[in-house]
Backbone atoms as SQL, in Angstrom:
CREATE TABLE atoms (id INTEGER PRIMARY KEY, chain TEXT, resi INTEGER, resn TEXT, atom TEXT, x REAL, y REAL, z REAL);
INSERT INTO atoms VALUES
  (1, 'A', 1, 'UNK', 'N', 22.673, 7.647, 23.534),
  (2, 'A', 1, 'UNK', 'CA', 22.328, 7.741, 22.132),
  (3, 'A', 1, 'UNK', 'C', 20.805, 7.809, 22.012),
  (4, 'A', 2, 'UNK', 'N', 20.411, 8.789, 21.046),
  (5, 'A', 2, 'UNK', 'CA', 18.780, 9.456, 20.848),
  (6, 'A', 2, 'UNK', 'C', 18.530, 8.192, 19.844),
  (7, 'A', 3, 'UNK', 'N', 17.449, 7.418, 20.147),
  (8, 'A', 3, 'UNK', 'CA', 16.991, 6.981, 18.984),
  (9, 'A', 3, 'UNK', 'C', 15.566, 7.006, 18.093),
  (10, 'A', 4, 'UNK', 'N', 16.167, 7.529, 16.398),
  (11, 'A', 4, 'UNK', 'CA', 15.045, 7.510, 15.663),
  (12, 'A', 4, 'UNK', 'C', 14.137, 6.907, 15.007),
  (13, 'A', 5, 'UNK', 'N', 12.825, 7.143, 15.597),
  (14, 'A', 5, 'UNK', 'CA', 12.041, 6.250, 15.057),
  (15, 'A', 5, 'UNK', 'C', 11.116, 6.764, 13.329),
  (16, 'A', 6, 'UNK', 'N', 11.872, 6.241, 12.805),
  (17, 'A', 6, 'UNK', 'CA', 11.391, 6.839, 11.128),
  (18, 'A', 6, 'UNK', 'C', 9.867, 6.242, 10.926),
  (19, 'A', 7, 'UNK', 'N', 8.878, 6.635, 11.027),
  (20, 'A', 7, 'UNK', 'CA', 7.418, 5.809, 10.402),
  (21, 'A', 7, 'UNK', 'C', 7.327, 6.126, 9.278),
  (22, 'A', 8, 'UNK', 'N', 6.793, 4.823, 8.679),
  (23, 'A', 8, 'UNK', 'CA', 6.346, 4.575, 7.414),
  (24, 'A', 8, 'UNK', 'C', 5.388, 5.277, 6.671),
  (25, 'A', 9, 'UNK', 'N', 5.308, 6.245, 6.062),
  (26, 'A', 9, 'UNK', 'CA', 4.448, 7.335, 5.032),
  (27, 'A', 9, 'UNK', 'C', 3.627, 6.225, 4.418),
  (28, 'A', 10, 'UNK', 'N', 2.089, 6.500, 4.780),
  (29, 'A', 10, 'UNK', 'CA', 1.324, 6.160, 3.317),
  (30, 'A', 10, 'UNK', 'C', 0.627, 7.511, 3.072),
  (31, 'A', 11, 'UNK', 'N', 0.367, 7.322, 1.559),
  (32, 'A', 11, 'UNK', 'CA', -1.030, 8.078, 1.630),
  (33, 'A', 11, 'UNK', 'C', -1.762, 7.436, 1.469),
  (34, 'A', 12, 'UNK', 'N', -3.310, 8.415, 1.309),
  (35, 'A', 12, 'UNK', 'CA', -4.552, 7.346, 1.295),
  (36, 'A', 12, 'UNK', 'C', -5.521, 8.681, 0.193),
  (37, 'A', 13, 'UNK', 'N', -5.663, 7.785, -0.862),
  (38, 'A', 13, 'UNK', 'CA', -6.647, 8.865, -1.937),
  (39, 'A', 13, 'UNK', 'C', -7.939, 7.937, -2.004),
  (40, 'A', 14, 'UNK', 'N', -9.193, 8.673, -1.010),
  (41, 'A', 14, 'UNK', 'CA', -10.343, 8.221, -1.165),
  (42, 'A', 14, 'UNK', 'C', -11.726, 9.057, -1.081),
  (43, 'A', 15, 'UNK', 'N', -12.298, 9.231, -2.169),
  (44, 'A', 15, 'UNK', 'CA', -13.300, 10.320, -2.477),
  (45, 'A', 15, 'UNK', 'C', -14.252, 10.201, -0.916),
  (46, 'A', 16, 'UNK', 'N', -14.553, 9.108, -0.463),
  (47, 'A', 16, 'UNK', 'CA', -15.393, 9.133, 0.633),
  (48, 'A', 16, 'UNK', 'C', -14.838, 9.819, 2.285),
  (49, 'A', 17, 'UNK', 'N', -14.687, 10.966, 2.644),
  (50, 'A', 17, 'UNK', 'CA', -14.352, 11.227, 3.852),
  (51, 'A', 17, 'UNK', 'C', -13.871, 10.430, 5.060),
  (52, 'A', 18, 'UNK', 'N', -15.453, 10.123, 5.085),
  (53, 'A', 18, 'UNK', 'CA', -15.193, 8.880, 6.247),
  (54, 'A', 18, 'UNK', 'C', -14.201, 8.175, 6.201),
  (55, 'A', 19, 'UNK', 'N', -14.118, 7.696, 5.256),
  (56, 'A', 19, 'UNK', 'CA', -13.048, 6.291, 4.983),
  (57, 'A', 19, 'UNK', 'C', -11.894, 6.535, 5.102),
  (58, 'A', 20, 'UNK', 'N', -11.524, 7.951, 4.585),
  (59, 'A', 20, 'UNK', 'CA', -9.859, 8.150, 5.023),
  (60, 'A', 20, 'UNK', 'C', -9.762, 8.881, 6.082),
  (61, 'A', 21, 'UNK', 'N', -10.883, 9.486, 6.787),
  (62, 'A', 21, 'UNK', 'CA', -10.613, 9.864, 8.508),
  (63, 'A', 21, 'UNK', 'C', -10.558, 8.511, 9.369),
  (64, 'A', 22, 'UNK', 'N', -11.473, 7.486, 8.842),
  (65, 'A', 22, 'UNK', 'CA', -11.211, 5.932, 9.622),
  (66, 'A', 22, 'UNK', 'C', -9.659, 5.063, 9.491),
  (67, 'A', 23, 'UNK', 'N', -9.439, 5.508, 8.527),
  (68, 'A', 23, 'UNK', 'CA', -8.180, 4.726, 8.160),
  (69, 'A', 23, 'UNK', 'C', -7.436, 5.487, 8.462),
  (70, 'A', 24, 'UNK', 'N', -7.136, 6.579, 8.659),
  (71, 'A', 24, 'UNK', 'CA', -6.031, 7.261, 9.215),
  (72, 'A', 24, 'UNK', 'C', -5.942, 7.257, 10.166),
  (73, 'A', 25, 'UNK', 'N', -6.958, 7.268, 11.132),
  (74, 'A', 25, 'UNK', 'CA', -6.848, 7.079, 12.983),
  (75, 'A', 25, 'UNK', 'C', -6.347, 5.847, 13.044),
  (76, 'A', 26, 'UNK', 'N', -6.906, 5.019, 11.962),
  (77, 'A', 26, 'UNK', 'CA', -6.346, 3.162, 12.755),
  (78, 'A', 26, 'UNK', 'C', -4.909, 3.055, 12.158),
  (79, 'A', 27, 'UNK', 'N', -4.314, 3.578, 10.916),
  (80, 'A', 27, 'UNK', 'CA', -3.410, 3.408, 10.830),
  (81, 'A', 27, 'UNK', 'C', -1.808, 4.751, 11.592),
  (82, 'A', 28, 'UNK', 'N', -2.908, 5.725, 12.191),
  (83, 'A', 28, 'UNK', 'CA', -1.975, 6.556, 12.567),
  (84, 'A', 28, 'UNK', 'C', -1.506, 5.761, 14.501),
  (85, 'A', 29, 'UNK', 'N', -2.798, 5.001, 14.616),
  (86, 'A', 29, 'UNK', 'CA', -2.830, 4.626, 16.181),
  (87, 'A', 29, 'UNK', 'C', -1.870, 2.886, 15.937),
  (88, 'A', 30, 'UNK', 'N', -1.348, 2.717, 14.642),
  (89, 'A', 30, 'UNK', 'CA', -0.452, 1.557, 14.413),
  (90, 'A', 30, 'UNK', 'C', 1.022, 2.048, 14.062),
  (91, 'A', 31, 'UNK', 'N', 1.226, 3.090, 14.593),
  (92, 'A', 31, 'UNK', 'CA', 2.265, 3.801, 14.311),
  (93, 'A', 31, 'UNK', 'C', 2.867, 4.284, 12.909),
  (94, 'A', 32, 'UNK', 'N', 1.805, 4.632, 12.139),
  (95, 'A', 32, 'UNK', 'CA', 2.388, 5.216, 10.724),
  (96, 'A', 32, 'UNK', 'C', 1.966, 6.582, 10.338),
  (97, 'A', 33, 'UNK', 'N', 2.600, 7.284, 9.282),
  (98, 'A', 33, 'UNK', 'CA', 2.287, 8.621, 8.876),
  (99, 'A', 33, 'UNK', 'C', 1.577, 8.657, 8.556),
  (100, 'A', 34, 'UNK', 'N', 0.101, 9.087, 8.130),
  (101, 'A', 34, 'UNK', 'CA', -0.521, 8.825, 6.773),
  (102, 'A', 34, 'UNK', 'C', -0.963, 10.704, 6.353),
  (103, 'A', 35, 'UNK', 'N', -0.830, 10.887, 5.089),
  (104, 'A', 35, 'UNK', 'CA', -1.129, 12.067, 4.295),
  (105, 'A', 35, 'UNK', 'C', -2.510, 11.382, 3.790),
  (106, 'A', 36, 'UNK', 'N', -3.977, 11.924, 4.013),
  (107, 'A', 36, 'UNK', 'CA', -5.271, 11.898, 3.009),
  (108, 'A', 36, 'UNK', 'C', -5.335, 12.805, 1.945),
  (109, 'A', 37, 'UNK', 'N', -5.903, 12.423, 0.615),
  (110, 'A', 37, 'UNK', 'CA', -6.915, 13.527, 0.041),
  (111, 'A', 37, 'UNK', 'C', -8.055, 12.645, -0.489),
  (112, 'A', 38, 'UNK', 'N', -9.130, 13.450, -0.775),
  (113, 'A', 38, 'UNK', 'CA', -10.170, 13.053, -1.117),
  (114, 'A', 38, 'UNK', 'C', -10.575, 13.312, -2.686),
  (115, 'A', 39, 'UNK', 'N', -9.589, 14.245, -2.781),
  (116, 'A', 39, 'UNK', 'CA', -9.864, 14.694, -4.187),
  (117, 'A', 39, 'UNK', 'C', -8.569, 14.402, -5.296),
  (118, 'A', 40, 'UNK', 'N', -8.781, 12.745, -6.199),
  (119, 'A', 40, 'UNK', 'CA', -7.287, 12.820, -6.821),
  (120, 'A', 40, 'UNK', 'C', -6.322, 13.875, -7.349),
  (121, 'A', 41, 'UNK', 'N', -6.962, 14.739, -8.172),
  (122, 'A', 41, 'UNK', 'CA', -6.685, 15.466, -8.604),
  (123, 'A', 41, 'UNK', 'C', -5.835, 16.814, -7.966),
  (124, 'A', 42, 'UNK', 'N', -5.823, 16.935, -6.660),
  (125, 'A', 42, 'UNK', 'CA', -5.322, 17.490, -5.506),
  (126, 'A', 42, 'UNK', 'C', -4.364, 16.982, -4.969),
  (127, 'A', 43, 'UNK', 'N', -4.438, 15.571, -4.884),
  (128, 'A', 43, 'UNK', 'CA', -3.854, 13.838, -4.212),
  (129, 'A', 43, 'UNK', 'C', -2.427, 14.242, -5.212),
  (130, 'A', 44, 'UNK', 'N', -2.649, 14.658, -7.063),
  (131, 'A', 44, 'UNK', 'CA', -1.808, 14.260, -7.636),
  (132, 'A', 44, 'UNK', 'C', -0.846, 15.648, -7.806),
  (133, 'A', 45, 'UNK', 'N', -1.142, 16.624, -7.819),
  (134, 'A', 45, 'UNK', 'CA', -0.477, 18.214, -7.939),
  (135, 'A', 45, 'UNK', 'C', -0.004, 18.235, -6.348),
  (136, 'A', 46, 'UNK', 'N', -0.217, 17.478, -4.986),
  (137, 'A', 46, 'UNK', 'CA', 0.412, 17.330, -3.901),
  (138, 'A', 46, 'UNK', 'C', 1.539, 16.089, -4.260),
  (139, 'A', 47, 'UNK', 'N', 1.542, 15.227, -4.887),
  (140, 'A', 47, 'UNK', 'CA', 2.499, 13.965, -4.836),
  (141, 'A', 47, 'UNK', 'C', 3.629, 14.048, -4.449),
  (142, 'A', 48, 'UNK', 'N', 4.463, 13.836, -3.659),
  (143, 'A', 48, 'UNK', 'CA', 6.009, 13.556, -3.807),
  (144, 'A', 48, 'UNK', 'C', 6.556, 12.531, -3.887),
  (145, 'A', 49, 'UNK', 'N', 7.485, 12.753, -4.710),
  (146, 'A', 49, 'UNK', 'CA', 7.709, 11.361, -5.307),
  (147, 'A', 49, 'UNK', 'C', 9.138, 10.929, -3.925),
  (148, 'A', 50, 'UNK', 'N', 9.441, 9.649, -4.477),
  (149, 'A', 50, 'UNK', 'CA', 9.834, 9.265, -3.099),
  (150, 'A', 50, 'UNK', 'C', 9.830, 9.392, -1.757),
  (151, 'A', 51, 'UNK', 'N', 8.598, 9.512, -1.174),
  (152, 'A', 51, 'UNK', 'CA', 8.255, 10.209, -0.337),
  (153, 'A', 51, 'UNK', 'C', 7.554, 9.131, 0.429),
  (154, 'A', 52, 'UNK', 'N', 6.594, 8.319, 0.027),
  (155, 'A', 52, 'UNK', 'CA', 5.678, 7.196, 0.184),
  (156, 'A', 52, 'UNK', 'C', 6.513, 6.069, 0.325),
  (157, 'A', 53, 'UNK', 'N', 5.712, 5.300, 1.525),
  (158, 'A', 53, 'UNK', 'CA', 6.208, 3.943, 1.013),
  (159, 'A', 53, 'UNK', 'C', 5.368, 2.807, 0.936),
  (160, 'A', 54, 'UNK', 'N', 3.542, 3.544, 0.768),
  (161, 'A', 54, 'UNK', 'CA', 2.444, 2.963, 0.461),
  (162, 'A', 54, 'UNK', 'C', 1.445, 3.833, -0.166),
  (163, 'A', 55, 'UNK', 'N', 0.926, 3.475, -1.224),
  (164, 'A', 55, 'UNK', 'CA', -0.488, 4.950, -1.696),
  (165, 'A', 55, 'UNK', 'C', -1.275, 3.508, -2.048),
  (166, 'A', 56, 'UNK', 'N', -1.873, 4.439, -1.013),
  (167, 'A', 56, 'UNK', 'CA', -3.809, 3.315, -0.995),
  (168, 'A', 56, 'UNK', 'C', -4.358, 4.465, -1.902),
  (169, 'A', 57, 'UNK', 'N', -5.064, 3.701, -3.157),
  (170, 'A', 57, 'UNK', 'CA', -6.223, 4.323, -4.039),
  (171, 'A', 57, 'UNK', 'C', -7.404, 3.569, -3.956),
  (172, 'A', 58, 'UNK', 'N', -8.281, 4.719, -4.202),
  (173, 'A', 58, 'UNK', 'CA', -9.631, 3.818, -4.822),
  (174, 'A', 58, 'UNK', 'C', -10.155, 3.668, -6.062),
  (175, 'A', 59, 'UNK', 'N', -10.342, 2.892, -5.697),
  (176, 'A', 59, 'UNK', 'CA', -10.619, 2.086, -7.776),
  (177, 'A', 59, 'UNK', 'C', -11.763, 3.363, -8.377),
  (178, 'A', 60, 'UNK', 'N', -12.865, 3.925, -7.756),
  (179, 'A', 60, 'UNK', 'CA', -14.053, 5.127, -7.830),
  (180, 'A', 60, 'UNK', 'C', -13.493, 6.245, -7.468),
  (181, 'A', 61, 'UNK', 'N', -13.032, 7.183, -8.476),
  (182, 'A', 61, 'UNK', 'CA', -12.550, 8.313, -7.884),
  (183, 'A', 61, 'UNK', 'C', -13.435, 8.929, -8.657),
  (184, 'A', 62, 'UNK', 'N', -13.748, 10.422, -7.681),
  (185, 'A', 62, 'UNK', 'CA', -14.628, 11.361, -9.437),
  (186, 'A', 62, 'UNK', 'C', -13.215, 12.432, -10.021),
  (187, 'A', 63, 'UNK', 'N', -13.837, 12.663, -10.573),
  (188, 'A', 63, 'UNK', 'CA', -12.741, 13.424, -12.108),
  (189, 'A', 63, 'UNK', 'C', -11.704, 12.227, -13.068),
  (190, 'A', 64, 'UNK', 'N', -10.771, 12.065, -12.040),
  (191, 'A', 64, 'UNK', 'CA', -10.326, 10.390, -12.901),
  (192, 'A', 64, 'UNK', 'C', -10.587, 9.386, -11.979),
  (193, 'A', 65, 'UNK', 'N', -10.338, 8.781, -12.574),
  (194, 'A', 65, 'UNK', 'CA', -10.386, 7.363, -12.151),
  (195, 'A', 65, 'UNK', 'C', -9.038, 6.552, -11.378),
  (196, 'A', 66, 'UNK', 'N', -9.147, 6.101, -10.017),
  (197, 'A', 66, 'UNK', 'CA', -8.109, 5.087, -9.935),
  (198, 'A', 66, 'UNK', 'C', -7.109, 4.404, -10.161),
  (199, 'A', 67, 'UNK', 'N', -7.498, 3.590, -11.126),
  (200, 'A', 67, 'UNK', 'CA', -6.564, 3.286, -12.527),
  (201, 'A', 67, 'UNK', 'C', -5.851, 4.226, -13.167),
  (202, 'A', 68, 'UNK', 'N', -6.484, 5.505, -13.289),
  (203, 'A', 68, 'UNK', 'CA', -5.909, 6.546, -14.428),
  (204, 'A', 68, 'UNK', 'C', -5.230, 7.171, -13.392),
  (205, 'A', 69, 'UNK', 'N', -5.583, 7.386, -11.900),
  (206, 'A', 69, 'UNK', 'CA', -4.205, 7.864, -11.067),
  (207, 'A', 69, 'UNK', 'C', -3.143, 7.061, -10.698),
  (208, 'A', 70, 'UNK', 'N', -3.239, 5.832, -10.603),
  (209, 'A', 70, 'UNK', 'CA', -2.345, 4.944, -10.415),
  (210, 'A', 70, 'UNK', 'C', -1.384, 5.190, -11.709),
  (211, 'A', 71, 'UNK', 'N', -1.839, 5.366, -12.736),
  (212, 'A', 71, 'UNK', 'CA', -0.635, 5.439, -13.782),
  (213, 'A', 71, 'UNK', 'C', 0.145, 6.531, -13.857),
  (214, 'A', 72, 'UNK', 'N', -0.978, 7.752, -13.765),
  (215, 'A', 72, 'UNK', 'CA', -0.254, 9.377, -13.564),
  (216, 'A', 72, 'UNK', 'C', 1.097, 9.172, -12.489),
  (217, 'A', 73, 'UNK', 'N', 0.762, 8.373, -11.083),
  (218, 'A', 73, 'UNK', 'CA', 1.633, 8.389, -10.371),
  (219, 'A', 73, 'UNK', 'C', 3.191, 7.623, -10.785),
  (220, 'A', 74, 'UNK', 'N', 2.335, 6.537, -11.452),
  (221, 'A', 74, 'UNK', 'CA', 3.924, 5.457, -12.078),
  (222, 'A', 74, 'UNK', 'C', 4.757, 6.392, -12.460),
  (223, 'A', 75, 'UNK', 'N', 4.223, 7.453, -13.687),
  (224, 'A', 75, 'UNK', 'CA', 4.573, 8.064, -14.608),
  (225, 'A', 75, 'UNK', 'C', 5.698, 9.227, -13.600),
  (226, 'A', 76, 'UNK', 'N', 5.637, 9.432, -12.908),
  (227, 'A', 76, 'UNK', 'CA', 6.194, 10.391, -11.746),
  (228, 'A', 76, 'UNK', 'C', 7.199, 9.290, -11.193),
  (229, 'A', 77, 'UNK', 'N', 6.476, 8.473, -10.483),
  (230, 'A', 77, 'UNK', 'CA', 7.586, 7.786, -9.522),
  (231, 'A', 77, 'UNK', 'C', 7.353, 6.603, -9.907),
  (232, 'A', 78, 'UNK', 'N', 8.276, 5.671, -10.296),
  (233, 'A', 78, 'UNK', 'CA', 8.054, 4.819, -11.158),
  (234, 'A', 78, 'UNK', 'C', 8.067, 3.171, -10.252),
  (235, 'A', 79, 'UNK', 'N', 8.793, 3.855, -8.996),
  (236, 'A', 79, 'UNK', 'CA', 8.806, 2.669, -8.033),
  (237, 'A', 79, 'UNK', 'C', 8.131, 2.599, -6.699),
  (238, 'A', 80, 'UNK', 'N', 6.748, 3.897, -7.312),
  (239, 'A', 80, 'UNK', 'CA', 5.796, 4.026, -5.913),
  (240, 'A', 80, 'UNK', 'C', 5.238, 1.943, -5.957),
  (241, 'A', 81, 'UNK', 'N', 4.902, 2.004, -4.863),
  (242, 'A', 81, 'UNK', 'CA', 3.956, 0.946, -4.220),
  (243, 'A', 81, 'UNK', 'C', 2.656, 1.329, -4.028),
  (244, 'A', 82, 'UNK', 'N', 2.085, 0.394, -4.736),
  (245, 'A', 82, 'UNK', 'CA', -0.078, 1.051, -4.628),
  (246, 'A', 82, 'UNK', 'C', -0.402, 0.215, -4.491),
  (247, 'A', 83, 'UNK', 'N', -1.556, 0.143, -4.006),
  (248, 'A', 83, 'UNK', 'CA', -2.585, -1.006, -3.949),
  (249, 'A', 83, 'UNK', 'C', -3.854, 0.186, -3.775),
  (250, 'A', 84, 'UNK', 'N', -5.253, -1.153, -4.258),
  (251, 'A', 84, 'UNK', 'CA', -6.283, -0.298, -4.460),
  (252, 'A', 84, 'UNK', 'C', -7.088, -0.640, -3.468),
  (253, 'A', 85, 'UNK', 'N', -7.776, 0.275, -2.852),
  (254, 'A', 85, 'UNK', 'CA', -9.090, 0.245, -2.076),
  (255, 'A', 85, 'UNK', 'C', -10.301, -0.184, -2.815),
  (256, 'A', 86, 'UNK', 'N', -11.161, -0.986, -2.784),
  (257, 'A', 86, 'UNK', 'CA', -12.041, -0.810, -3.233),
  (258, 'A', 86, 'UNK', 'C', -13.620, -1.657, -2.902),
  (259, 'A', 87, 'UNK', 'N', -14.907, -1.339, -3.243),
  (260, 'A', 87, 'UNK', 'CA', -16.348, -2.516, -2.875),
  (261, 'A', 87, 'UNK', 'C', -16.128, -3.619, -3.657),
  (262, 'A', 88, 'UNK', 'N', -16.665, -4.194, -3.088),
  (263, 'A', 88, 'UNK', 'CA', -16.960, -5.536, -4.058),
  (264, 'A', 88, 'UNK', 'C', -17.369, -5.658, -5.349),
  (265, 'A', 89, 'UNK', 'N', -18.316, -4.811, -5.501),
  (266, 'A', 89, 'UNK', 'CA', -18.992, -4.136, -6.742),
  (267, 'A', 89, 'UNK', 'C', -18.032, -3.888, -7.734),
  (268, 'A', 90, 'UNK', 'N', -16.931, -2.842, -6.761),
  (269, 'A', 90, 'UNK', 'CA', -15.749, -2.349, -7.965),
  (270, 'A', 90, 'UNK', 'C', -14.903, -3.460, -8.638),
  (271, 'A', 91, 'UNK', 'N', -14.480, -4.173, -7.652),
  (272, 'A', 91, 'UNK', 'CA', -13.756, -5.167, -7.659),
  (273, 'A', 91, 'UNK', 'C', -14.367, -6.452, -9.312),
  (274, 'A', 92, 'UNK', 'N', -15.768, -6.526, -9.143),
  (275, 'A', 92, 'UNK', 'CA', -16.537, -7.130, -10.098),
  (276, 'A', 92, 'UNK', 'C', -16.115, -6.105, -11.356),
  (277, 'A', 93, 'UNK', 'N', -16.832, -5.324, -11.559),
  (278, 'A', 93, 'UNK', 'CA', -16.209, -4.335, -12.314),
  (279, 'A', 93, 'UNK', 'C', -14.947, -4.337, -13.027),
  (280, 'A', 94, 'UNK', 'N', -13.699, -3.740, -12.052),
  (281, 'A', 94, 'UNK', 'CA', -12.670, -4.252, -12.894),
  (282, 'A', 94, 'UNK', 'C', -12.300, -5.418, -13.330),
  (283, 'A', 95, 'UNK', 'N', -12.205, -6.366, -12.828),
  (284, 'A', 95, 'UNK', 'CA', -11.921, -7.434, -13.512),
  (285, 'A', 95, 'UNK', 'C', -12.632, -7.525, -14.845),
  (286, 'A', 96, 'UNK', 'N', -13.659, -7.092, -14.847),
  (287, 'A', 96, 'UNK', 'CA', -14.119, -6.915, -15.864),
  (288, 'A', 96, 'UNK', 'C', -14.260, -6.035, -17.122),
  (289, 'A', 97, 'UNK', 'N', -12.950, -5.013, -16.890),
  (290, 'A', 97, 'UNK', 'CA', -12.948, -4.066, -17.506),
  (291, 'A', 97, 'UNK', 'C', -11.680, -4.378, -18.754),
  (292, 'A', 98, 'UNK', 'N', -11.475, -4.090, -19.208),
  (293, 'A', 98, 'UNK', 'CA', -9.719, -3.865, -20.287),
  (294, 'A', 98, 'UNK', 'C', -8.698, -4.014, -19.475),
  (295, 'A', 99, 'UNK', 'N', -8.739, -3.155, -18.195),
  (296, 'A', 99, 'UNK', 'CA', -7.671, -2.598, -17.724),
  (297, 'A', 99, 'UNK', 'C', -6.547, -3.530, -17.155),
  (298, 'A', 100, 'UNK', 'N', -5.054, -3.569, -17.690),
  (299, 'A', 100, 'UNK', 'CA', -4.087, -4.779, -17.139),
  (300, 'A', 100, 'UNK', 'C', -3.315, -3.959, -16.123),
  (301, 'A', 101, 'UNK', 'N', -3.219, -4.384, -14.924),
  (302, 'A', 101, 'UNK', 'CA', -2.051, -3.691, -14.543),
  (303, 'A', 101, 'UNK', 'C', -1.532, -5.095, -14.004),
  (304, 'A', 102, 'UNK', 'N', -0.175, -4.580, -13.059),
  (305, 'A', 102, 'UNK', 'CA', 1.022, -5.912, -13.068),
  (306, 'A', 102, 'UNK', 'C', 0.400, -6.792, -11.771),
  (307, 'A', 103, 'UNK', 'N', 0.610, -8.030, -11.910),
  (308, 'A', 103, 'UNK', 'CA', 0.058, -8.727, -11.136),
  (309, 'A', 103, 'UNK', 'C', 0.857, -8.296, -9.725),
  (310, 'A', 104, 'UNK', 'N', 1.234, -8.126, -9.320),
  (311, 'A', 104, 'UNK', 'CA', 2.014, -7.472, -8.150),
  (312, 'A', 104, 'UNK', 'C', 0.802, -6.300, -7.245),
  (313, 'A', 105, 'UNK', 'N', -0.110, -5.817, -8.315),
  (314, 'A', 105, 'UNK', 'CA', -1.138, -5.188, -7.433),
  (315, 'A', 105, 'UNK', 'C', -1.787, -5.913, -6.467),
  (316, 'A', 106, 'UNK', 'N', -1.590, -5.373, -5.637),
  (317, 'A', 106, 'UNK', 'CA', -3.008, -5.971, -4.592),
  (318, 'A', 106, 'UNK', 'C', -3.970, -5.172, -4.161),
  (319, 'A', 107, 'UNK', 'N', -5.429, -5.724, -4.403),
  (320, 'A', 107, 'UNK', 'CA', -6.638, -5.048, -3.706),
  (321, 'A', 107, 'UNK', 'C', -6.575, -5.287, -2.651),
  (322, 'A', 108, 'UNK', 'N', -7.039, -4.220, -2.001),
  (323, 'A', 108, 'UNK', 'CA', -8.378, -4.394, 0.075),
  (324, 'A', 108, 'UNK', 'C', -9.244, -4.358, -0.584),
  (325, 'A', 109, 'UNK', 'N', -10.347, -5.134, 0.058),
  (326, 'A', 109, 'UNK', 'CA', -11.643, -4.724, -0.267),
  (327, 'A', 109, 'UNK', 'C', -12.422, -4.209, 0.890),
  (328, 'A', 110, 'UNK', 'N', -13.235, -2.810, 0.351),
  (329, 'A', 110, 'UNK', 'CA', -13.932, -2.572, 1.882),
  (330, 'A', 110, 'UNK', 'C', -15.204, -2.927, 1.842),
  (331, 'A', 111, 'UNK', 'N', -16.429, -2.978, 2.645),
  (332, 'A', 111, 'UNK', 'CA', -15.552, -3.325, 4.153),
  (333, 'A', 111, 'UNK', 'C', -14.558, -4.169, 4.690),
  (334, 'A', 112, 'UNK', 'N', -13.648, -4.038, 5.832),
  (335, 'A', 112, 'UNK', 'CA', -12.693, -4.321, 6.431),
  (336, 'A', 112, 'UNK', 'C', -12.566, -4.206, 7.857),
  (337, 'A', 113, 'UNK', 'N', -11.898, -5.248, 8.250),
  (338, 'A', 113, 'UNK', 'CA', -11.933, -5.092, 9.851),
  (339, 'A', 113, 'UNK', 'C', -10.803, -4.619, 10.019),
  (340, 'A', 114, 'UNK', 'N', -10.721, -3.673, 11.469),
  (341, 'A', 114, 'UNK', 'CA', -9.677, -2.562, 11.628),
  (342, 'A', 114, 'UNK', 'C', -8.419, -3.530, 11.628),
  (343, 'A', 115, 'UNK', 'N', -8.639, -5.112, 12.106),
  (344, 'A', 115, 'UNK', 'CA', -7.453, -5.459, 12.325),
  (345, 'A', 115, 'UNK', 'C', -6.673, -6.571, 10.756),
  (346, 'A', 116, 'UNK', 'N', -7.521, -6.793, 10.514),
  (347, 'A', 116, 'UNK', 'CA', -7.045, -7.370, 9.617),
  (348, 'A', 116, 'UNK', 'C', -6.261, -6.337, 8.487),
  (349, 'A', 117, 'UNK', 'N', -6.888, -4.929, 7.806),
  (350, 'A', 117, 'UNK', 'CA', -6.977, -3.725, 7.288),
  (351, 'A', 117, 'UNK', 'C', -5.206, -3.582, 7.429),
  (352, 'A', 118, 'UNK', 'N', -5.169, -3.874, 9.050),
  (353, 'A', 118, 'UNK', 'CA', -3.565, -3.082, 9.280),
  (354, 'A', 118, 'UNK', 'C', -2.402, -4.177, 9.174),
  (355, 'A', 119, 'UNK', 'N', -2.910, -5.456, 9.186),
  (356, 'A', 119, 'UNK', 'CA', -2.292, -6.300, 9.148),
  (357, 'A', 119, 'UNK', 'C', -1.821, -6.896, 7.017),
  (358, 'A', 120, 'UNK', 'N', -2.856, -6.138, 6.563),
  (359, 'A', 120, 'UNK', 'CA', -2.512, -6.376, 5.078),
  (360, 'A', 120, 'UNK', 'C', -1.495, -5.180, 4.919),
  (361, 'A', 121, 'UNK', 'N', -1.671, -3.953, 5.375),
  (362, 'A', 121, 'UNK', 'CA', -0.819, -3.013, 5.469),
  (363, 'A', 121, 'UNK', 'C', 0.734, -3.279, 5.901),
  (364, 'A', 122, 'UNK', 'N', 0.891, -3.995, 7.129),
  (365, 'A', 122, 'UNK', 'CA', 2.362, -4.562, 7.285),
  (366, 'A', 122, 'UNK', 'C', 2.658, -5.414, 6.624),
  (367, 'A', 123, 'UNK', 'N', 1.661, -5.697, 5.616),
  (368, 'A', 123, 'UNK', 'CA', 2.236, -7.443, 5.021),
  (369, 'A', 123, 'UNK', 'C', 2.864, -6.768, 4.244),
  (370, 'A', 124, 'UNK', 'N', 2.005, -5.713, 3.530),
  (371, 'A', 124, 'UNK', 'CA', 2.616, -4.918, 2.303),
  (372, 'A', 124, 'UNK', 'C', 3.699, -4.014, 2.358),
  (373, 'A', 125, 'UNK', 'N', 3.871, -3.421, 3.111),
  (374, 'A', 125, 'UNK', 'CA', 4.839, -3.000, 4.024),
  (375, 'A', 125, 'UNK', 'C', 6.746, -3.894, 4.063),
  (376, 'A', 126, 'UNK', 'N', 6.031, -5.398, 4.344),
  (377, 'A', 126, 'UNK', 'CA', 7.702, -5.960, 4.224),
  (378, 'A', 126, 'UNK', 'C', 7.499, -6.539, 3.171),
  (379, 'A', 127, 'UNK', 'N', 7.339, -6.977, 2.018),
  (380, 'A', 127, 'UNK', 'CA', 7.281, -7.138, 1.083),
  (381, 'A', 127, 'UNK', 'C', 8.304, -6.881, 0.424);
């Protein structure tokens, strides 16, 4: 008997290059799929819905915003799983902004160490 090994799809929507060529090697070398874009707006006319079974955003996107893709996506798939990437800075920021979303979100904040990074990833993962 052949056996299949199904890996876990994330994507990863982060305007900074680097960051989703770094995170995709560490999370592709932890055995998972990962799809990048850099550009939400690209991120969101690519989406498939049930398809994911993690979308890392960043709170700083240019054209929209984070927040405003995180909802576009609800609005599509209503039982995606997100969590946000984001600096410290941002992090100050939102909290400080209007914006409610469900306490069930969880931030990363970057910087991040490769191991810890993948280890919030499996947490989120069995959840």
């Amino acid at each position: 008997m052949i056996g299949i090994d199904f890996k876990k799809k994330i994507l990863i929507v982060d305007d900074e290059e680097d960051i989703t060529f770094i995170f995709k090697i560490i999370l592709e070398d932890s055995n998972y799929e990962v799809e990048i874009f850099n550009d939400p707006i690209e991120a969101l006319s690519n989406y498939k819905k049930n398809y994911y079974d993690l979308i890392l955003l960043d709170l700083k996107l240019p054209s929209i915003s984070g927040t405003e893709l995180y909802s576009r996506i609800k609005d599509i798939d209503s039982n995606a799983k997100i969590c946000f990437l984001t600096s410290s800075e941002q992090i100050s920021l939102f909290n400080n902004s209007k914006m409610v979303l469900p306490k069930s979100i969880t931030i990363i904040q970057k910087p991040i160490e490769n191991s810890v990074f993948v280890q919030k990833i499996n947490d989120l993962l069995t959840e």
